[in-house]
Biopython code that builds the backbone (N, CA, C, O; Angstrom):
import numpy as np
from Bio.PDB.StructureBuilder import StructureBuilder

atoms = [
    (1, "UNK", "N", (-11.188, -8.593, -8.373)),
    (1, "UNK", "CA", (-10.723, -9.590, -7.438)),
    (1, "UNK", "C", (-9.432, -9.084, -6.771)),
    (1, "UNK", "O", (-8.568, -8.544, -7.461)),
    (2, "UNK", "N", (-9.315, -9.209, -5.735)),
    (2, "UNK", "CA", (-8.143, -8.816, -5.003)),
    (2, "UNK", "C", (-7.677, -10.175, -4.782)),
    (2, "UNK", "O", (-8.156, -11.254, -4.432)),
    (3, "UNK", "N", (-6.154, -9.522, -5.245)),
    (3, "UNK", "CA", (-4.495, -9.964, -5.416)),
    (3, "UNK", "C", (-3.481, -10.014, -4.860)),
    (3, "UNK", "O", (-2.596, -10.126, -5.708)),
    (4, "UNK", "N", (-3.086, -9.994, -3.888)),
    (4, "UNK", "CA", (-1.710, -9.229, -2.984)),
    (4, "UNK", "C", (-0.494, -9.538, -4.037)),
    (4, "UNK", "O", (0.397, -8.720, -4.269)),
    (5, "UNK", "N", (-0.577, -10.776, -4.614)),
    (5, "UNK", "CA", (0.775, -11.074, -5.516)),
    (5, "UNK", "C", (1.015, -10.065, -6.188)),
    (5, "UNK", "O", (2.117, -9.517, -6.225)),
    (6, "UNK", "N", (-0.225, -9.616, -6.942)),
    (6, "UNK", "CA", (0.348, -8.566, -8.132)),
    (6, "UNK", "C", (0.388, -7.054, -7.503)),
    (6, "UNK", "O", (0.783, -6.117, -8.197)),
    (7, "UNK", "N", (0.064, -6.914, -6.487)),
    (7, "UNK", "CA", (0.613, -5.742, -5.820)),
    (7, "UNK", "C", (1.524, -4.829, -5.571)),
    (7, "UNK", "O", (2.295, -5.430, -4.823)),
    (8, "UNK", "N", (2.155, -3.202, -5.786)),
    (8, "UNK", "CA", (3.063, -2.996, -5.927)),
    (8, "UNK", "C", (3.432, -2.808, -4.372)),
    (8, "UNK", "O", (4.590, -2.425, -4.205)),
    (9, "UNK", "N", (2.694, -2.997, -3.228)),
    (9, "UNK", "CA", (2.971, -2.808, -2.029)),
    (9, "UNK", "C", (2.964, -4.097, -1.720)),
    (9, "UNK", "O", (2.267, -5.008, -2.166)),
    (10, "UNK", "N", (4.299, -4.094, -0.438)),
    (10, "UNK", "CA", (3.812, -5.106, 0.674)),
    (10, "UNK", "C", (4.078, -4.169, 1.774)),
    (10, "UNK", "O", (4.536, -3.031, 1.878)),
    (11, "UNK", "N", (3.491, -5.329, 2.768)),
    (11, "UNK", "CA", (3.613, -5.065, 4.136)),
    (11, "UNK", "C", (3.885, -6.293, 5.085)),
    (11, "UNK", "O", (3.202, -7.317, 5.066)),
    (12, "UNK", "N", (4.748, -6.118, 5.752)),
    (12, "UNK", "CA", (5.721, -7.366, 6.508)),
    (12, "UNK", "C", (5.484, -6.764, 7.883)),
    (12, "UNK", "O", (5.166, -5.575, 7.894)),
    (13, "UNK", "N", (5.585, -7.363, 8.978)),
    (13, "UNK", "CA", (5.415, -7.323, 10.140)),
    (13, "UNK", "C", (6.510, -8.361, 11.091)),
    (13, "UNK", "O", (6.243, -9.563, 11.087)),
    (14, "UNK", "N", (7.638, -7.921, 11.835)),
    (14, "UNK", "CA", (8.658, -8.348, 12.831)),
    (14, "UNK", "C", (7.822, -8.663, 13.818)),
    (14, "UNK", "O", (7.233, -7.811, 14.483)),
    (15, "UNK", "N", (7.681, -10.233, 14.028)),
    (15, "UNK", "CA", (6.714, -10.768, 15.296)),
    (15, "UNK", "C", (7.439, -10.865, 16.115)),
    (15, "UNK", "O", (6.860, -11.503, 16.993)),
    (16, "UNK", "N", (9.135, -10.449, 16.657)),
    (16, "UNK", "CA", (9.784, -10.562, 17.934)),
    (16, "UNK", "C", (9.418, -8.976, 18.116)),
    (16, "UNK", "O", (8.904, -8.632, 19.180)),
    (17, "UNK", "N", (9.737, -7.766, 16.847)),
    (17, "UNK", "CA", (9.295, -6.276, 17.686)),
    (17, "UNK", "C", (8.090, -5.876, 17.631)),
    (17, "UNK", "O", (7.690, -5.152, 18.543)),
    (18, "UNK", "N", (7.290, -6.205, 16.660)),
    (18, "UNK", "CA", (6.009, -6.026, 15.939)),
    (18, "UNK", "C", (5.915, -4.541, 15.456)),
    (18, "UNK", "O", (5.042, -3.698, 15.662)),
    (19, "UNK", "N", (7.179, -4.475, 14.691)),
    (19, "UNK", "CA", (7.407, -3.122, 13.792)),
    (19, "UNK", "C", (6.997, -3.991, 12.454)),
    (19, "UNK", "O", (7.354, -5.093, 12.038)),
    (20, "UNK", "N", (5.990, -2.887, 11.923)),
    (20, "UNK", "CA", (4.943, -2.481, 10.659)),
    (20, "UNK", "C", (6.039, -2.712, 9.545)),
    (20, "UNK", "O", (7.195, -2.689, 9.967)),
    (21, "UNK", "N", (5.894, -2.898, 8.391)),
    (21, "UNK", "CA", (6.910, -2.177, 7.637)),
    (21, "UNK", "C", (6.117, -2.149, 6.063)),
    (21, "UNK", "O", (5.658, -3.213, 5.649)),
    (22, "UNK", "N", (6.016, -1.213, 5.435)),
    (22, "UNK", "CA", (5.763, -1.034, 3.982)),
    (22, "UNK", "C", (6.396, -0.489, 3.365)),
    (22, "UNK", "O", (6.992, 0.574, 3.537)),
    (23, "UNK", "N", (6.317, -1.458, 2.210)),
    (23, "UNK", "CA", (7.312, -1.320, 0.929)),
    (23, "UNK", "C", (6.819, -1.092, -0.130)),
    (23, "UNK", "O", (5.828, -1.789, -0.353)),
    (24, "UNK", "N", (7.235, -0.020, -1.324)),
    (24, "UNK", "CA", (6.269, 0.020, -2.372)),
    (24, "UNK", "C", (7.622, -0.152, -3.331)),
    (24, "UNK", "O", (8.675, 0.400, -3.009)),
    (25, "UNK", "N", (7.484, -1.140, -4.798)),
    (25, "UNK", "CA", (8.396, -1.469, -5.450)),
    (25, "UNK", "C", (8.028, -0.332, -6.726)),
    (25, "UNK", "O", (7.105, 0.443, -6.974)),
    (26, "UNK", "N", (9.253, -0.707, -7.324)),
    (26, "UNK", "CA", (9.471, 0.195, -8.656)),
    (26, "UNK", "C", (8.198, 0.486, -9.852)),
    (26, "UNK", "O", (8.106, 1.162, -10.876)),
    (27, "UNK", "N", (7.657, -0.073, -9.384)),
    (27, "UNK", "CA", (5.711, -0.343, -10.754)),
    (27, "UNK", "C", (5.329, 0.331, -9.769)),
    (27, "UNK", "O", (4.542, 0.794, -10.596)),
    (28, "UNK", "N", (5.060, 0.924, -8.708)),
    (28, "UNK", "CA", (4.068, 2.234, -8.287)),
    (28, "UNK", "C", (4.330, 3.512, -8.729)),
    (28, "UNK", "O", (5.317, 4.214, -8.508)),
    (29, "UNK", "N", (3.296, 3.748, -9.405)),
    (29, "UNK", "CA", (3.290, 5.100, -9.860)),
    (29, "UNK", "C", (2.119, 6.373, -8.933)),
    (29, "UNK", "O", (1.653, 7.474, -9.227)),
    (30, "UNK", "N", (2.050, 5.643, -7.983)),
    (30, "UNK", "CA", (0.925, 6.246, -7.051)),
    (30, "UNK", "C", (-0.403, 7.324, -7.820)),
    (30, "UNK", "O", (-0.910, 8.425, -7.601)),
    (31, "UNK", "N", (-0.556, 6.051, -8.945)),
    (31, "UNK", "CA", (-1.481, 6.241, -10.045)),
    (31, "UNK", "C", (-1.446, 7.746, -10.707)),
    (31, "UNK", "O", (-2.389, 8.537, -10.674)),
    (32, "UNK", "N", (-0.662, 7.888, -11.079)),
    (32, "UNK", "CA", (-0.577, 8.946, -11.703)),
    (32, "UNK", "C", (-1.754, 9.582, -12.436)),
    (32, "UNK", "O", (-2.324, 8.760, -13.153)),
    (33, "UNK", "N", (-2.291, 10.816, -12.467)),
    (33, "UNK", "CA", (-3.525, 11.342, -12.572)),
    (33, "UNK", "C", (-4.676, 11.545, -12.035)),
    (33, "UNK", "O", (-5.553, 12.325, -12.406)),
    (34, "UNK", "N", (-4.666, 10.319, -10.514)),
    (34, "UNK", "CA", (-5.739, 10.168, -9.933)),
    (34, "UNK", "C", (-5.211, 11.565, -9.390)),
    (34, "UNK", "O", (-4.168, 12.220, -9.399)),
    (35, "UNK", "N", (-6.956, 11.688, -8.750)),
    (35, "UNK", "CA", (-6.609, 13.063, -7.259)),
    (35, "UNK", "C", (-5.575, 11.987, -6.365)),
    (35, "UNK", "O", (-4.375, 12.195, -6.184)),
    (36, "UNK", "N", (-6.366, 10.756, -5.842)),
    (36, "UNK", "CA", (-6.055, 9.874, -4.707)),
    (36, "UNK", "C", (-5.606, 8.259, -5.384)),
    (36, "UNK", "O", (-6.279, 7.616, -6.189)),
    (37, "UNK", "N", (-4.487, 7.926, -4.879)),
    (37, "UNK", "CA", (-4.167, 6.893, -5.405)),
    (37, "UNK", "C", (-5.277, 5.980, -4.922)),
    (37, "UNK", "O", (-5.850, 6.054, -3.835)),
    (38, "UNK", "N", (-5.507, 5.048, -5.962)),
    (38, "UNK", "CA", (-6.878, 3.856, -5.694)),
    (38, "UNK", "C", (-6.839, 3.110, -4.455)),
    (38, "UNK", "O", (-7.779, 2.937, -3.679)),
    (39, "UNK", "N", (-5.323, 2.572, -4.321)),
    (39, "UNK", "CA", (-4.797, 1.638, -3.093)),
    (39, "UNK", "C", (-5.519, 2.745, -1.907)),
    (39, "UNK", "O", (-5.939, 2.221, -0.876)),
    (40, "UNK", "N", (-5.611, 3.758, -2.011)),
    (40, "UNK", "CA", (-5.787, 4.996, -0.562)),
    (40, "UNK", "C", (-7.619, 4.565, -0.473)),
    (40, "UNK", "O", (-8.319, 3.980, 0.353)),
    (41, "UNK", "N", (-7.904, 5.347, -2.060)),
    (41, "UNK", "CA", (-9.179, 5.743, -2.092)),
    (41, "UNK", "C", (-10.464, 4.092, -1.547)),
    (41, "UNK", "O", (-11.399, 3.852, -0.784)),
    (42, "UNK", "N", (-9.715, 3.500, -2.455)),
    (42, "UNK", "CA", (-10.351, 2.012, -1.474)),
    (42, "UNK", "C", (-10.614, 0.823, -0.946)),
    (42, "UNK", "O", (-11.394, -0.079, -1.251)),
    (43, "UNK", "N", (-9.285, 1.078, 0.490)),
    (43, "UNK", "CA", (-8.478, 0.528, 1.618)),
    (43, "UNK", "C", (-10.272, 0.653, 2.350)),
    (43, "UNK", "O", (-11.017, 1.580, 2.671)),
    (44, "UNK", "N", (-10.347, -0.925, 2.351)),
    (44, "UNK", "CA", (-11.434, -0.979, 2.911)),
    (44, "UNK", "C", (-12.047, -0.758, 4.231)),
    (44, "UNK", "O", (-13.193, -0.516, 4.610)),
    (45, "UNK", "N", (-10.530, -0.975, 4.997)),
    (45, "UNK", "CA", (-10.431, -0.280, 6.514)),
    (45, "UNK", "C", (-9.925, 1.327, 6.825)),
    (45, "UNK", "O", (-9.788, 1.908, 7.902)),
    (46, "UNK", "N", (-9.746, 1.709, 5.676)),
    (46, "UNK", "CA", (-9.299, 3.193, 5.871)),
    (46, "UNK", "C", (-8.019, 3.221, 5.952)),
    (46, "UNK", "O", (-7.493, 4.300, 5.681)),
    (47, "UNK", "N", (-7.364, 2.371, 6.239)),
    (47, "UNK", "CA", (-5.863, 2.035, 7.034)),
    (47, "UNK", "C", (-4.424, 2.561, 5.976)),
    (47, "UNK", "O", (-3.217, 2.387, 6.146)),
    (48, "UNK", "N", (-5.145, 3.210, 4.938)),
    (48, "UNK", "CA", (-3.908, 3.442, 3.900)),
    (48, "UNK", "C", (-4.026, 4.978, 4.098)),
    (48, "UNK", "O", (-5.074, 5.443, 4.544)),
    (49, "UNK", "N", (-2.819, 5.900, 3.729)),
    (49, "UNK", "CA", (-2.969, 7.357, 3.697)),
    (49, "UNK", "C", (-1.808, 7.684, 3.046)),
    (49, "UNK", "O", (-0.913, 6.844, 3.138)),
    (50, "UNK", "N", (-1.510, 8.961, 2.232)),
    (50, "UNK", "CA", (-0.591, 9.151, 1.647)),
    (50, "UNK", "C", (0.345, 10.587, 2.700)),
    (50, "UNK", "O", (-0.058, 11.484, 3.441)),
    (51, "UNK", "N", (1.225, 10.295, 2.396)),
    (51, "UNK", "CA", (1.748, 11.258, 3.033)),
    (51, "UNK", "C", (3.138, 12.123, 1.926)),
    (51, "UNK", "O", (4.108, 11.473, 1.536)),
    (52, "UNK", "N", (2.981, 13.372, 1.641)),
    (52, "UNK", "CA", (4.184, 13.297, 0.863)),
    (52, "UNK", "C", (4.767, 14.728, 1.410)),
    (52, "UNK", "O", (5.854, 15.145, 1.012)),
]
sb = StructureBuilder()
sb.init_structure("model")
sb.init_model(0)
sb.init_chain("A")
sb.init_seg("    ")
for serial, (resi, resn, name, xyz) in enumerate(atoms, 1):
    if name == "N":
        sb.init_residue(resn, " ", resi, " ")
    sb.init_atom(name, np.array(xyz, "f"), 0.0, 1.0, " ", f" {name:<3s}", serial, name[0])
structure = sb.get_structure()
């Protein structure tokens, strides 16, 4: 079941600039061990990517 509460990301959006913004809090471990963190692998719109 998908959760946003228990999520270690958010994402907020400025409706006067409509600048994006994501935040990942201190509990992401950008799953440590995966090849691809899960949140990436399945973002049902594709819309997640890692960049490091």
């Amino acid at each position: 079941m998908f959760s946003p509460s228990r999520s270690s990301t958010r994402v907020s959006r400025d409706n006067d600039t409509a600048v994006i913004t994501l935040s990942m809090d201190s509990t992401c471990d950008l799953c440590e061990g995966e090849e691809t963190p899960l949140c990436v692998k399945y973002c049902a719109c594709g819309a997640r990517k890692v960049s490091r």
